[in-house]
MIDREN-953082 format. One line per 2 residues: number of its first residue (from 1); their letters; for each residue x, y, z of C-alpha. Coordinates in steps of 0.25 Angstrom, whole numbers. Layout:
BEGIN
NUM = A = X:Y:Z | ... $
This chain:
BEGIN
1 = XX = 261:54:524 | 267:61:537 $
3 = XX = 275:73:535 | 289:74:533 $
5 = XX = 296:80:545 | 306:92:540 $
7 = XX = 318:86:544 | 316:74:534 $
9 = XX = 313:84:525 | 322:92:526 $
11 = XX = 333:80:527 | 328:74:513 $
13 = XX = 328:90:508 | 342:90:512 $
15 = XX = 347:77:505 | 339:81:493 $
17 = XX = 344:94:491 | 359:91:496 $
19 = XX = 360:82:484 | 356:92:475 $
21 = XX = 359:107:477 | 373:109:470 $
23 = XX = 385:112:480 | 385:128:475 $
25 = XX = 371:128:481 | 374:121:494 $
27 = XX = 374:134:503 | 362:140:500 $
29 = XX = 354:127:500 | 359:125:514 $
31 = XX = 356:139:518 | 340:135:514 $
33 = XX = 341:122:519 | 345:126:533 $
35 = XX = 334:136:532 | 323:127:528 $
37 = XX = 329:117:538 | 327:129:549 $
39 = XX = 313:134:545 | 308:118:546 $
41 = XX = 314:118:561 | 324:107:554 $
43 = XX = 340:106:560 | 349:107:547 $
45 = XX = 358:98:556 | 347:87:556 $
47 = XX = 343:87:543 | 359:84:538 $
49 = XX = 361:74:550 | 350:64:542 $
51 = XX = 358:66:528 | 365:54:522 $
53 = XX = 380:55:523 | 380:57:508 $
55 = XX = 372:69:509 | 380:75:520 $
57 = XX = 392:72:512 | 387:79:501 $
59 = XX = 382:91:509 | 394:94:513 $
61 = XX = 400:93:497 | 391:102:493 $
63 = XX = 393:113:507 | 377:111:511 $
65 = XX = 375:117:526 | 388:117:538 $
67 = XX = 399:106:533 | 402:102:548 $
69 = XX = 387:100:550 | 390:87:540 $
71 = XX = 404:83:542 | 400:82:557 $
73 = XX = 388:71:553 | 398:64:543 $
75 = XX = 409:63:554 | 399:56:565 $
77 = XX = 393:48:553 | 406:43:549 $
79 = XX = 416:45:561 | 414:32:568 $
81 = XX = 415:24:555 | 428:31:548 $
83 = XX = 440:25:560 | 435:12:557 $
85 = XX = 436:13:542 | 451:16:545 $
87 = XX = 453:8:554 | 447:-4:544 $
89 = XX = 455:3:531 | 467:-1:541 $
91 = XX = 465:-16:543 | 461:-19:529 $
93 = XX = 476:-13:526 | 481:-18:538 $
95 = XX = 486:-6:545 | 478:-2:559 $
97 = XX = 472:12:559 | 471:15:574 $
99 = XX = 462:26:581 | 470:38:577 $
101 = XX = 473:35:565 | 459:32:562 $
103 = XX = 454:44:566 | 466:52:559 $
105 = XX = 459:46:545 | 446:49:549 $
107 = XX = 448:65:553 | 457:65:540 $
109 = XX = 445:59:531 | 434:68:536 $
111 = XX = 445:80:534 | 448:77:520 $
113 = XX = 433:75:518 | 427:86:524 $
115 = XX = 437:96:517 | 437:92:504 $
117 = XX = 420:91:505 | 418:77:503 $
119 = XX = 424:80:488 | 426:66:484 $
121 = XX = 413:61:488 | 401:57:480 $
123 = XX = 390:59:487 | 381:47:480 $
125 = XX = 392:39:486 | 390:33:500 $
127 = XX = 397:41:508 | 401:32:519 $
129 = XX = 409:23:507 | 416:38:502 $
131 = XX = 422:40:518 | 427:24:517 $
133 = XX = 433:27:504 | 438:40:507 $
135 = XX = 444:35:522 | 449:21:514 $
137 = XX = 456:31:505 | 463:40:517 $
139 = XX = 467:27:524 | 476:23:513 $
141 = XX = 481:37:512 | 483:39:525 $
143 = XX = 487:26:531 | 493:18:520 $
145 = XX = 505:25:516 | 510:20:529 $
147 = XX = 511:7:521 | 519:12:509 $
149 = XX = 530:6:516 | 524:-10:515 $
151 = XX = 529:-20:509 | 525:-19:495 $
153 = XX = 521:-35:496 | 514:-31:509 $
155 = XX = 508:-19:504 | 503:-27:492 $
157 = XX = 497:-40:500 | 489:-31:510 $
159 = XX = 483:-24:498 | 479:-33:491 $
161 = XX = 473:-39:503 | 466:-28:507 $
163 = XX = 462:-27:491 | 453:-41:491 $
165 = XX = 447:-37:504 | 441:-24:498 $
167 = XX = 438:-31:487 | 430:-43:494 $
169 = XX = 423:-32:502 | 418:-24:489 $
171 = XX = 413:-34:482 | 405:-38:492 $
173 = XX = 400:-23:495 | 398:-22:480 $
175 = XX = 387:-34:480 | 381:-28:493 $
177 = XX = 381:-15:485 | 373:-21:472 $
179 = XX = 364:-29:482 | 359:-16:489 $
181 = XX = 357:-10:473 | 351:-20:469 $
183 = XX = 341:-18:479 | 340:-4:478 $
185 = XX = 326:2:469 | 327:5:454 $
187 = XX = 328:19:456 | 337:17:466 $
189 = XX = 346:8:459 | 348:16:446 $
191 = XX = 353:28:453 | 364:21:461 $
193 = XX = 368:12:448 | 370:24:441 $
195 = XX = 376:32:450 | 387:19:453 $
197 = XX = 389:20:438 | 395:34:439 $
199 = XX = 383:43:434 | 380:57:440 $
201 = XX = 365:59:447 | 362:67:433 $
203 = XX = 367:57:424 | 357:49:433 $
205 = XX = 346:58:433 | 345:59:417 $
207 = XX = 347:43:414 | 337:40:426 $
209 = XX = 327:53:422 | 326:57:436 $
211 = XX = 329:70:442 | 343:71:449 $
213 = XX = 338:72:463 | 330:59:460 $
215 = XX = 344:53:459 | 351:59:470 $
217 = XX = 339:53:479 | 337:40:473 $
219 = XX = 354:38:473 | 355:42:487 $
221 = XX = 343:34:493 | 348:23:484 $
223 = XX = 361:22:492 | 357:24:505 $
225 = XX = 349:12:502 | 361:3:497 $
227 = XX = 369:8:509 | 359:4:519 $
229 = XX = 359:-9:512 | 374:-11:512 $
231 = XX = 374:-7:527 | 363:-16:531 $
């Protein structure tokens, strides 16, 4: 078996560990990990620019190594995407979202997130589906209220217009969804049914009689694999 070079190491020690170490702990980790990092000839940089946006989120819950190192890979992940995410919330209600205002939103939501440390995020969440829900959620409060002044008859048929479209497009995510489970390992499969069923990793741990970093692994390898199945 060839040897394993220290930066994939040192990146899977990262993910590992991140999970893990309780956020009152996050300073001195990072203190050793950027010295480990330095002794192996190994850019801290490069190790967190392979992380999974899920880890990188959670890093920057928990305070691990310089904030603006991860925001700044967040915001070229997901920069392009977010103006067309508003621009779309505006056509589905039938209001047009132009550049500026798009890009209003989008500084606003990065704002909000970055201050408040990603707060409302669960990190065994997909994180691209926490920034549509969080930016669907800005749109109506930002852009909506414009529409307070409808018609009520109006108001009412756009919605519920816009209500069996989401409803068409859900259900047909929902089935994609159990497809990709469904083809997911055992192993893999209990995790992520257990976690959708509202248990904690050590609740899981105990029922499944596996450590809790077992867990953490086979969740997060479980649904990178479902959404590189949903994307394909």
């Amino acid at each position: 078996m060839p040897p394993v070079d220290p930066l994939t190491a040192l990146a899977k020690r990262f993910t590992d560990e991140v999970w893990e170490i309780p956020a009152g702990e996050a300073g001195r980790w990072a203190s050793g990990f950027v010295t480990e990092c330095s002794s192996r000839g190994v850019g801290v940089r490069h190790v967190v620019e392979v992380q999974a946006d899920e880890t990188l989120a959670l890093a920057i819950q928990k305070g691990v190594l310089l904030d603006l190192a991860f925001v700044e890979l967040l915001v070229n992940r997901f920069g392009p995407k977010l103006p067309g995410w508003f621009v779309r919330h505006g056509r589905r209600y039938g209001y047009a979202v132009g550049e500026d205002l798009a890009s209003e939103l989008v500084q606003e939501l990065w704002y909000r997130q970055f201050r408040a440390r990603f707060g409302g995020y669960d990190p065994t969440q997909g994180f691209g589906t926490f920034l549509f829900v969080i930016s669907r959620n800005l749109f109506v409060q930002r852009v909506l209220r414009a529409r307070r002044d409808m018609p009520l008859a109006e108001w009412e048929g756009s919605t519920h217009a816009d209500t069996v479209s989401l409803e068409a497009e859900f259900d047909e995510m929902r089935t994609r969804l159990d497809d990709a489970v469904e083809r997911l390992s055992t192993d893999y499969q209990e995790v992520l049914r257990l976690t959708l069923a509202g248990h904690a990793p050590e609740e899981i741990a105990g029922m499944l009689a596996v450590p809790v970093k077992t867990v953490y692994r086979r969740l997060f390898h479980a649904r990178r694999a479902v959404e590189r199945d949903l994307s394909g």
